[in-house]
C-alpha positions as a Markdown table, in Angstrom:
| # | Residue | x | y | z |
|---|---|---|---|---|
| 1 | Unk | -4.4 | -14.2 | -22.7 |
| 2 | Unk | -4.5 | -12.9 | -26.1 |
| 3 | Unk | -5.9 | -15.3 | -29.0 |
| 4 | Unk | -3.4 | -16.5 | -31.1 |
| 5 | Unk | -3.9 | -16.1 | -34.6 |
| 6 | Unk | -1.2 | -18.9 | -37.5 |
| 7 | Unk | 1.2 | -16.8 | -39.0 |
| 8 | Unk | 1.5 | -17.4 | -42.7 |
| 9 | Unk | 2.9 | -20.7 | -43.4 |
| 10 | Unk | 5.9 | -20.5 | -40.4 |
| 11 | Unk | 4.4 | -22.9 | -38.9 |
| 12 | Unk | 4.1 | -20.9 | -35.7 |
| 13 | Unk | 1.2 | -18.4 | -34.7 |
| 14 | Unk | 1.2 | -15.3 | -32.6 |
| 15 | Unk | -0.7 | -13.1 | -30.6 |
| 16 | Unk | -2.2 | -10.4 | -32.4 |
| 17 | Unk | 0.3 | -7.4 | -31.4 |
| 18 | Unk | 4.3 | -8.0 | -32.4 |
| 19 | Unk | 6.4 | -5.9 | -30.4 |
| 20 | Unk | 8.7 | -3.4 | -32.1 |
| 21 | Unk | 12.3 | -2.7 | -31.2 |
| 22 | Unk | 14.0 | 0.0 | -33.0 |
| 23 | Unk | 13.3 | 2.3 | -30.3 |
| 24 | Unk | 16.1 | 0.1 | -27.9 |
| 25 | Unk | 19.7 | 1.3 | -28.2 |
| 26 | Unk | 17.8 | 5.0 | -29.4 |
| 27 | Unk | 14.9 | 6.5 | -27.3 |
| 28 | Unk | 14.9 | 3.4 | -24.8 |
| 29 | Unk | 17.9 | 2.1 | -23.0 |
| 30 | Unk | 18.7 | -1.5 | -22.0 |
| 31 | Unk | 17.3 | -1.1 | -18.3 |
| 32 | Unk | 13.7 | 0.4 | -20.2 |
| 33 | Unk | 14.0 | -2.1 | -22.8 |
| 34 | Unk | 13.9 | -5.0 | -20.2 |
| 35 | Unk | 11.5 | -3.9 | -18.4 |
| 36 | Unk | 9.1 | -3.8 | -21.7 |
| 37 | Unk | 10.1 | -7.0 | -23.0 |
| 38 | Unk | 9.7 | -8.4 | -19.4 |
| 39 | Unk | 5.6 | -6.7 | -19.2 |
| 40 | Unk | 4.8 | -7.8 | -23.2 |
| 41 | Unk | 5.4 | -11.5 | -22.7 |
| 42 | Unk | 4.4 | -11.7 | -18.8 |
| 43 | Unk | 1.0 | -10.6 | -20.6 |
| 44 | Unk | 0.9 | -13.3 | -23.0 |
| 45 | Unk | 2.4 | -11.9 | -26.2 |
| 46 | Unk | 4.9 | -13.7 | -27.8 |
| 47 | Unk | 6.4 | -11.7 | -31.1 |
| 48 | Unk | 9.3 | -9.5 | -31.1 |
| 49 | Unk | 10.6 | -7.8 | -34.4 |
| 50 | Unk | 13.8 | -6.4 | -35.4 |
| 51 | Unk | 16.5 | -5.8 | -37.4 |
| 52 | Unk | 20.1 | -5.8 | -38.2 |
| 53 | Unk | 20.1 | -2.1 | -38.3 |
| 54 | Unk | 18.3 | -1.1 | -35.6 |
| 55 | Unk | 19.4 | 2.0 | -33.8 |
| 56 | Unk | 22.8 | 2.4 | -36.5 |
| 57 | Unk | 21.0 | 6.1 | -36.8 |
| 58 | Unk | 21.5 | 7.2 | -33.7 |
| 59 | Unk | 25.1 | 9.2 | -32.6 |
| 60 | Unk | 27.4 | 6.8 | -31.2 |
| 61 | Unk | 25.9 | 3.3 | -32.7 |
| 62 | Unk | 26.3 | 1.4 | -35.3 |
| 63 | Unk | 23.6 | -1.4 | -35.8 |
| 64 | Unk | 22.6 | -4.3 | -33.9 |
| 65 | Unk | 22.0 | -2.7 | -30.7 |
| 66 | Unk | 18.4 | -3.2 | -30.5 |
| 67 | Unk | 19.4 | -7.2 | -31.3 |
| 68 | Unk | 22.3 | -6.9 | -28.2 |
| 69 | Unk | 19.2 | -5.3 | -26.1 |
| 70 | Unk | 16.8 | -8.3 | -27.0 |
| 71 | Unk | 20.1 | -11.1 | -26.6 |
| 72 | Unk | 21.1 | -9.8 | -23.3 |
| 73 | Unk | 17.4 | -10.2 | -21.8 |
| 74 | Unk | 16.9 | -13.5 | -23.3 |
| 75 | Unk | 20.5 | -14.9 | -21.6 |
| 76 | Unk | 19.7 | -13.0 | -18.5 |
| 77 | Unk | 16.4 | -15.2 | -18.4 |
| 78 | Unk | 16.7 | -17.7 | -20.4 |
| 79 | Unk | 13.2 | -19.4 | -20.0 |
| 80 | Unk | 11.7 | -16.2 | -21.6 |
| 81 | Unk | 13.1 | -18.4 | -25.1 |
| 82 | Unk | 10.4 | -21.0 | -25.4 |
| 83 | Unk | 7.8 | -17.9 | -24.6 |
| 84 | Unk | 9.0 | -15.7 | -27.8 |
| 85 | Unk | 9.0 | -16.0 | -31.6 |
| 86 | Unk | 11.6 | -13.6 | -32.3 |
| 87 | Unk | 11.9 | -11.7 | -35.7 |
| 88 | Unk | 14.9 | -9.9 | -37.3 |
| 89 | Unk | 15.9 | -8.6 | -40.4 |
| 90 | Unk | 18.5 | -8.0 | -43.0 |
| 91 | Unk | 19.1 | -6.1 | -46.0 |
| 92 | Unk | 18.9 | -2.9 | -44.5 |
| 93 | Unk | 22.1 | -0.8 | -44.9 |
| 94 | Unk | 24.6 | -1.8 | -42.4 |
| 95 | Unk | 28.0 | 0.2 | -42.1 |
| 96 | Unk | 29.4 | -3.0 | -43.2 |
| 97 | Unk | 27.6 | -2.2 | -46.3 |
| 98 | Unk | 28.8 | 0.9 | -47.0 |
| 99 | Unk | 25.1 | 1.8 | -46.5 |
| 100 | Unk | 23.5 | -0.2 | -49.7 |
| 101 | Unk | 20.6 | -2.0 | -48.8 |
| 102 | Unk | 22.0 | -5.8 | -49.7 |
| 103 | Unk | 20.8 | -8.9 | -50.4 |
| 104 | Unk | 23.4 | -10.5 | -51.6 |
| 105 | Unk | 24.1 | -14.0 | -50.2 |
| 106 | Unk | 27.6 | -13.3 | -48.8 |
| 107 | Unk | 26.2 | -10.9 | -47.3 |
| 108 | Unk | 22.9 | -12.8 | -45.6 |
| 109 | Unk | 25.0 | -15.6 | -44.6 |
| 110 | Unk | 27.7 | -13.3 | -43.3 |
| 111 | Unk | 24.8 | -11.5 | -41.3 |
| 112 | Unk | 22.8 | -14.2 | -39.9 |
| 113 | Unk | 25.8 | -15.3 | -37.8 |
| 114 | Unk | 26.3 | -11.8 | -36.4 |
| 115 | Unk | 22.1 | -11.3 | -35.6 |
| 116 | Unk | 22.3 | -15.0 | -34.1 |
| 117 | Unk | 25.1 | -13.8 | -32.0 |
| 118 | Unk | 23.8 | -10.8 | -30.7 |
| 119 | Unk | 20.5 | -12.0 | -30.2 |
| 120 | Unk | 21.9 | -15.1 | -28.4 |
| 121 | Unk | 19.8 | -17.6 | -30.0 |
| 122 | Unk | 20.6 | -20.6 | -32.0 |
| 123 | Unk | 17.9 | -20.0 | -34.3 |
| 124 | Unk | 15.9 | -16.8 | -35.1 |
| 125 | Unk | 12.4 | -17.9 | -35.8 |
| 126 | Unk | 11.3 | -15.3 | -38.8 |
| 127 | Unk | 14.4 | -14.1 | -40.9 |
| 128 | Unk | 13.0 | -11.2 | -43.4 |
| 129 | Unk | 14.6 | -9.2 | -46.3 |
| 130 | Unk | 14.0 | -6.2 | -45.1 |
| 131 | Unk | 14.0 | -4.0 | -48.3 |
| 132 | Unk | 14.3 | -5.1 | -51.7 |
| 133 | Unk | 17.5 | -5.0 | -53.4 |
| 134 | Unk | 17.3 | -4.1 | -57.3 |
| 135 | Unk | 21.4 | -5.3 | -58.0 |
| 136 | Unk | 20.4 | -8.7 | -57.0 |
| 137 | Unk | 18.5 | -11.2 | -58.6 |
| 138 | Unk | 15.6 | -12.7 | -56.6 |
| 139 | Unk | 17.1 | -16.4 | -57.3 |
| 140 | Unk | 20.5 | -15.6 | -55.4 |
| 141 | Unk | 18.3 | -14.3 | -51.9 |
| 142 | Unk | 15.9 | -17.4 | -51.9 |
| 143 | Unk | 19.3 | -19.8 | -52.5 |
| 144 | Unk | 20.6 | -17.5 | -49.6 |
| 145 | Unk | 17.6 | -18.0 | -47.2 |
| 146 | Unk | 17.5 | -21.6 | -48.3 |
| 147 | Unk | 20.8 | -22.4 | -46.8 |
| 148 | Unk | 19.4 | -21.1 | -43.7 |
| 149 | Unk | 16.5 | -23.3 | -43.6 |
| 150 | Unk | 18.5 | -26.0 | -44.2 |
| 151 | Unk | 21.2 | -25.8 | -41.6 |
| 152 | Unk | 18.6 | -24.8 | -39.1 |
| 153 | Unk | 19.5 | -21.0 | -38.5 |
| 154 | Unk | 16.3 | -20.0 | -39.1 |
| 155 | Unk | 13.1 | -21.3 | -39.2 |
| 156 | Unk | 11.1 | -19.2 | -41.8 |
| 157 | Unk | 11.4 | -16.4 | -44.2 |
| 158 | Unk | 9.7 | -13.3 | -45.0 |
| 159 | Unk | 10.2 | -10.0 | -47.0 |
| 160 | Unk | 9.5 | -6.1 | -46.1 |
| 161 | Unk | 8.9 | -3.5 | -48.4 |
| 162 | Unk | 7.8 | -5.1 | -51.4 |
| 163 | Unk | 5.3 | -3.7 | -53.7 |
| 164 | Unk | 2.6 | -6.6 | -55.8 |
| 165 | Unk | 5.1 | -7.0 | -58.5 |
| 166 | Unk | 7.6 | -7.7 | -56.7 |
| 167 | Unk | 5.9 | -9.7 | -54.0 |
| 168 | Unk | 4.7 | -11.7 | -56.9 |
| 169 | Unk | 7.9 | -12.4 | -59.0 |
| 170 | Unk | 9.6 | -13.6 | -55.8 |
| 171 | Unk | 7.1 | -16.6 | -55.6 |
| 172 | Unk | 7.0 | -17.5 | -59.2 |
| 173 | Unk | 11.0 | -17.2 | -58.9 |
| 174 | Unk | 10.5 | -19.5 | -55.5 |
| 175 | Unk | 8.0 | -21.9 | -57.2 |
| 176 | Unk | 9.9 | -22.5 | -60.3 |
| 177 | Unk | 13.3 | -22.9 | -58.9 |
| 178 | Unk | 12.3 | -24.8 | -56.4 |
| 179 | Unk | 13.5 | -22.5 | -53.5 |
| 180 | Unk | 11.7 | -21.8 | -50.3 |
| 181 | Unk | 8.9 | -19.2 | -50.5 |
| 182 | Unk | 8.1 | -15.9 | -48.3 |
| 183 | Unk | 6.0 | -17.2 | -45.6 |
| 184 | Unk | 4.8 | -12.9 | -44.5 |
| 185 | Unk | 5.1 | -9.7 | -45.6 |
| 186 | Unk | 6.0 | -6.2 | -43.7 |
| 187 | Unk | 4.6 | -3.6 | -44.9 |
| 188 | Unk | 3.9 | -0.2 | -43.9 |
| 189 | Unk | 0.0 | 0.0 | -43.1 |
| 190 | Unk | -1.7 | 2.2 | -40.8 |
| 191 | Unk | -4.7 | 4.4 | -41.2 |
| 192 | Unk | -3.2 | 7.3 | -42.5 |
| 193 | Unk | -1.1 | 5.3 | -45.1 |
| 194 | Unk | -2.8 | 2.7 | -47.1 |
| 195 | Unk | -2.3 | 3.0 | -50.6 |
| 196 | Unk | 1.3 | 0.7 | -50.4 |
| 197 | Unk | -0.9 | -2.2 | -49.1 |
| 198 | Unk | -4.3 | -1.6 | -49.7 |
| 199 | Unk | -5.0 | -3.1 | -53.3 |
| 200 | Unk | -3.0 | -5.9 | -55.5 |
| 201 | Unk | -0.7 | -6.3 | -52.6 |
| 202 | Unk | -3.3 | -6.7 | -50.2 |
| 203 | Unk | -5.0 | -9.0 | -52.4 |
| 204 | Unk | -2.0 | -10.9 | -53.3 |
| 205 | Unk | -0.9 | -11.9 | -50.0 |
| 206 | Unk | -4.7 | -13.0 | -48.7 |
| 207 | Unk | -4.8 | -15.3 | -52.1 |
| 208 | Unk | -1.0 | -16.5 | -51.3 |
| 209 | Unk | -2.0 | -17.0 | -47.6 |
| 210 | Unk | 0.6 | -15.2 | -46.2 |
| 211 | Unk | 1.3 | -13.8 | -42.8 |
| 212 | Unk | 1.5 | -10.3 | -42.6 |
| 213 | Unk | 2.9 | -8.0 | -39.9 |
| 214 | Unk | 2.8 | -4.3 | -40.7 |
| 215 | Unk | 4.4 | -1.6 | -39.4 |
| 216 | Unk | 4.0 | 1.9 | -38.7 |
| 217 | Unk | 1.0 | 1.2 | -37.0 |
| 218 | Unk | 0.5 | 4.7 | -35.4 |
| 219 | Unk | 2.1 | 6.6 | -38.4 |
| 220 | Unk | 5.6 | 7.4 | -36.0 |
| 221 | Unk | 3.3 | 8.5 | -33.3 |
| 222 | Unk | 0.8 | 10.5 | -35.2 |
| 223 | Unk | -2.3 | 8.7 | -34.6 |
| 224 | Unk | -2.1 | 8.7 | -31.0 |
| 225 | Unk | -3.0 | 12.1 | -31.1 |
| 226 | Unk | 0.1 | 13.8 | -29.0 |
| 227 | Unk | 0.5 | 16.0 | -32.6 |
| 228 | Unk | -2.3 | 18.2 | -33.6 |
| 229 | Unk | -0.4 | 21.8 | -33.3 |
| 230 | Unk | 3.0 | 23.3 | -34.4 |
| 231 | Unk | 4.2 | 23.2 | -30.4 |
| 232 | Unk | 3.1 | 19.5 | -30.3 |
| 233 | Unk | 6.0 | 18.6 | -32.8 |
| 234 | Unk | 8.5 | 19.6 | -30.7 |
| 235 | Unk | 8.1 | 16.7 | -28.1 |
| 236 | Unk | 9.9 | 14.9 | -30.5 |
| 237 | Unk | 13.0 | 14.6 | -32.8 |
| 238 | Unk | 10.6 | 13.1 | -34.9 |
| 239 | Unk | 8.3 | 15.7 | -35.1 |
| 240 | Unk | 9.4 | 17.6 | -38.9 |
| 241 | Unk | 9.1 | 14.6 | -40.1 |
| 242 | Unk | 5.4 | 13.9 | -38.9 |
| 243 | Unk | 4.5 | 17.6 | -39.2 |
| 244 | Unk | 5.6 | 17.9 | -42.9 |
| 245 | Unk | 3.8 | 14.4 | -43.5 |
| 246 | Unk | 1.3 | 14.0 | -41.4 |
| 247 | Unk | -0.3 | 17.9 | -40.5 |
| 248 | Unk | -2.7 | 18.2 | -43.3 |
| 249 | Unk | -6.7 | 18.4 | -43.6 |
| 250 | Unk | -6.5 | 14.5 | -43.9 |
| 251 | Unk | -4.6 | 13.9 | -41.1 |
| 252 | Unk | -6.7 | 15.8 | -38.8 |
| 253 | Unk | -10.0 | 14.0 | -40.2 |
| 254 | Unk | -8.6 | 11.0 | -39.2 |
| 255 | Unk | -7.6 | 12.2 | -35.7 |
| 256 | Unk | -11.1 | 13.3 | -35.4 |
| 257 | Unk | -12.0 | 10.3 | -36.5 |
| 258 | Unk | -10.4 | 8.5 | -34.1 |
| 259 | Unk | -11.2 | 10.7 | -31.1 |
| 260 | Unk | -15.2 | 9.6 | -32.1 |
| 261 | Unk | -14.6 | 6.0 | -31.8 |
| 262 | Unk | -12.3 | 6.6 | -28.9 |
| 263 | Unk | -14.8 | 8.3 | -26.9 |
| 264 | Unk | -17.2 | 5.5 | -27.8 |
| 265 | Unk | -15.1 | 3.0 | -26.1 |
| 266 | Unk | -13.2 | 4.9 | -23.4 |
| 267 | Unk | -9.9 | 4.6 | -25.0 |
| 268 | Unk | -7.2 | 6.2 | -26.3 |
| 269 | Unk | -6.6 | 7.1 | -30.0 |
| 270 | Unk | -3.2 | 5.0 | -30.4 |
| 271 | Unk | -5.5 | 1.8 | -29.2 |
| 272 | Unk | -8.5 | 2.7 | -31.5 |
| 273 | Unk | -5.8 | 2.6 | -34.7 |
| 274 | Unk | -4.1 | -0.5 | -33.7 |
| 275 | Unk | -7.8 | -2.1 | -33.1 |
| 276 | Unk | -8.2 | -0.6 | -36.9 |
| 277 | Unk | -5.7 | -3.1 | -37.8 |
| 278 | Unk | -5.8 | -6.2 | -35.5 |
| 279 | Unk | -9.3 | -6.7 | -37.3 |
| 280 | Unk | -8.7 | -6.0 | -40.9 |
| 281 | Unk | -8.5 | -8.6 | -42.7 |
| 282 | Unk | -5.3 | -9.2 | -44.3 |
| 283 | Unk | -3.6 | -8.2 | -41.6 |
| 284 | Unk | -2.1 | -11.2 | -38.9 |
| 285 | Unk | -0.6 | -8.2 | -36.4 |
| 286 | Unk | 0.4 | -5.0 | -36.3 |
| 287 | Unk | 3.9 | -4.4 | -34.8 |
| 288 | Unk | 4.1 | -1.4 | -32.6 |
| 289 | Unk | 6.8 | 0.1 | -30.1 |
| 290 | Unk | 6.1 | 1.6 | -26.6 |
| 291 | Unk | 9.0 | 3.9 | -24.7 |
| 292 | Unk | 7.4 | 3.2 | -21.5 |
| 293 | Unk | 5.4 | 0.4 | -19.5 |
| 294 | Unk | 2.2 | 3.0 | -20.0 |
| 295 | Unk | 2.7 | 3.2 | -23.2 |
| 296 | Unk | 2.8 | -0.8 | -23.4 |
| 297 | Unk | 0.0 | -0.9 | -21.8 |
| 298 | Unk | -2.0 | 1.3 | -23.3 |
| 299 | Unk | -0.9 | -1.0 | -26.9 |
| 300 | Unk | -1.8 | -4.4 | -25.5 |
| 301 | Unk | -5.4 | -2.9 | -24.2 |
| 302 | Unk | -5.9 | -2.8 | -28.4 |
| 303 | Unk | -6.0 | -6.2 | -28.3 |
| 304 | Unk | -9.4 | -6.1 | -26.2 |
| 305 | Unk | -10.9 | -3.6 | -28.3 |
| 306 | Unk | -13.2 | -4.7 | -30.4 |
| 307 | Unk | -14.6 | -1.9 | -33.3 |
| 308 | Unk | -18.2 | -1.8 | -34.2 |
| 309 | Unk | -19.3 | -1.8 | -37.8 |
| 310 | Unk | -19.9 | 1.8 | -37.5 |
| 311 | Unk | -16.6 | 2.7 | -35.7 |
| 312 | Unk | -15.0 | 1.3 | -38.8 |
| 313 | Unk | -17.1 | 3.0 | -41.4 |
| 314 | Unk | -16.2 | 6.2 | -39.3 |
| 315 | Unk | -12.6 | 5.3 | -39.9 |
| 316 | Unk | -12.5 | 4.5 | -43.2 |
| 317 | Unk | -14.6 | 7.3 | -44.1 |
| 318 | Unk | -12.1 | 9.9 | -42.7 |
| 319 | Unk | -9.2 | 7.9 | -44.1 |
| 320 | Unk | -10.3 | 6.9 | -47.8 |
């Protein structure tokens, strides 16, 4: 079983590898879905994360699917609830929104309700503002969250997206108004991108002591190594995008990169980057989504790997 590590100042901890959703109700259907969510716990992780908004992108939807996917597994077997610590989000752009990303506290409290419905729960364990919302003041989302924590909808906070200034303000604003603080932070974090982290953020939420779960973990799929030529981007609706960001001198450095240490360890690429992660400090877990049991598999074998001092000089040489 996977060593737990405390997450922040929930309350709770986790295994080191949180499972992301946002592929169910897009590139994995409810019958897929299960199956995952059935494998990832049966192996002794515990953390799902996701959102409000997850798949509202794809034709036909229109948010909350990925939440529907996750409630109808849990009330299909509902033991699987004292096993889990499941995350979701808000803040992201619903239709309900008209697309802004709010955090207004109408709008959380109107929300929480409809992500404790579709999830099925009677509490969601980490409730996180999932981006950060300039029109509203930092006061009216804690007072938001706070009413949550009182009446026992959720059990802690977090925030996604932030940047060290804003990360920052939000727990002066929390300390001197007497309002419940972020207990982790989301960020984007994988090899290929680190500035967003890597620095005052990074150094902000060690000295804070919170929990942090990033995502992106595998740069949308790049650092498992299935793109490294024009054709390879076309396994994908997502390739463009990971072609126009990802395709470059750096990029491929790190894929060599990566390769090296992978051949060291007889792995695979996608579990060498996660590895990257799971032991950086500052880093709690990375979240990361699998299409497929292999795939799953392949993400939970990261847990076991454990990187030398010169695998991760080889990393961080290619990737600095």
């Amino acid at each position: 079983m996977p060593e737990k590590r405390s997450l922040g100042t929930t309350g709770f901890s986790i295994a080191p590898l949180v499972l992301g959703t946002n592929v169910f109700g897009w590139t994995v259907d409810q019958p897929t879905a299960i199956s995952i969510l059935d494998a990832f716990v049966d192996h002794g992780f515990d953390a799902i994360d996701t959102a409000d908004s997850y798949s509202h992108w794809a034709p036909g939807n229109s948010g909350g699917e990925s939440e529907t996917i996750i409630g109808n597994w849990l009330a299909r077997f509902p033991a699987r609830r004292d096993s889990v610590h499941v995350m979701t989000k808000v803040g992201s752009g619903m239709p309900g929104t008209g697309g802004q990303k709010t955090l207004k506290k109408e709008w959380i409290l109107h929300e929480v309700d409809e992500s404790l419905r579709r999830l099925r729960v009677e509490r969601i364990d980490l409730y996180q503002a999932h981006w950060p919302d300039p029109d509203t003041p930092i006061e009216e989302t804690l007072h938001a969250f706070d009413t949550l924590l009182r009446a026992g909808k959720v059990r802690a906070i977090g925030a996604s997206n932030l940047d060290a200034a804003q990360l920052a303000e939000a727990l002066r604003v929390a300390d001197t108004r007497n309002l419940p603080r972020y207990a982790t932070l989301q960020p984007e974090y994988n090899l290929y991108d680190r500035d967003k982290y890597d620095g005052p953020l990074r150094d902000l939420a060690m000295r804070e002591g919170l929990g942090v779960i990033t995502y992106y973990g595998l740069a949308s799929g790049f650092l498992s190594g299935k793109y490294r030529t024009p054709d390879d981007l076309k396994k994908s609706a997502r390739g463009a995008g990971i072609g126009k960001r990802y395709m470059n001198p750096r990029g491929m450095r790190i894929l060599a990169a990566l390769d090296t240490v992978a051949a060291r360890h007889d792995a695979q690429p996608a579990e060498v980057a996660l590895a990257w992660l799971i032991q950086r400090p500052g880093v709690t877990a990375p979240i990361a989504s699998a299409t497929s049991l292999d795939q799953l598999a392949s993400l939970m074998r990261a847990t076991e790997l454990q990187l030398s001092a010169e695998d991760v000089s080889t990393l961080e040489a290619a990737s600095g």
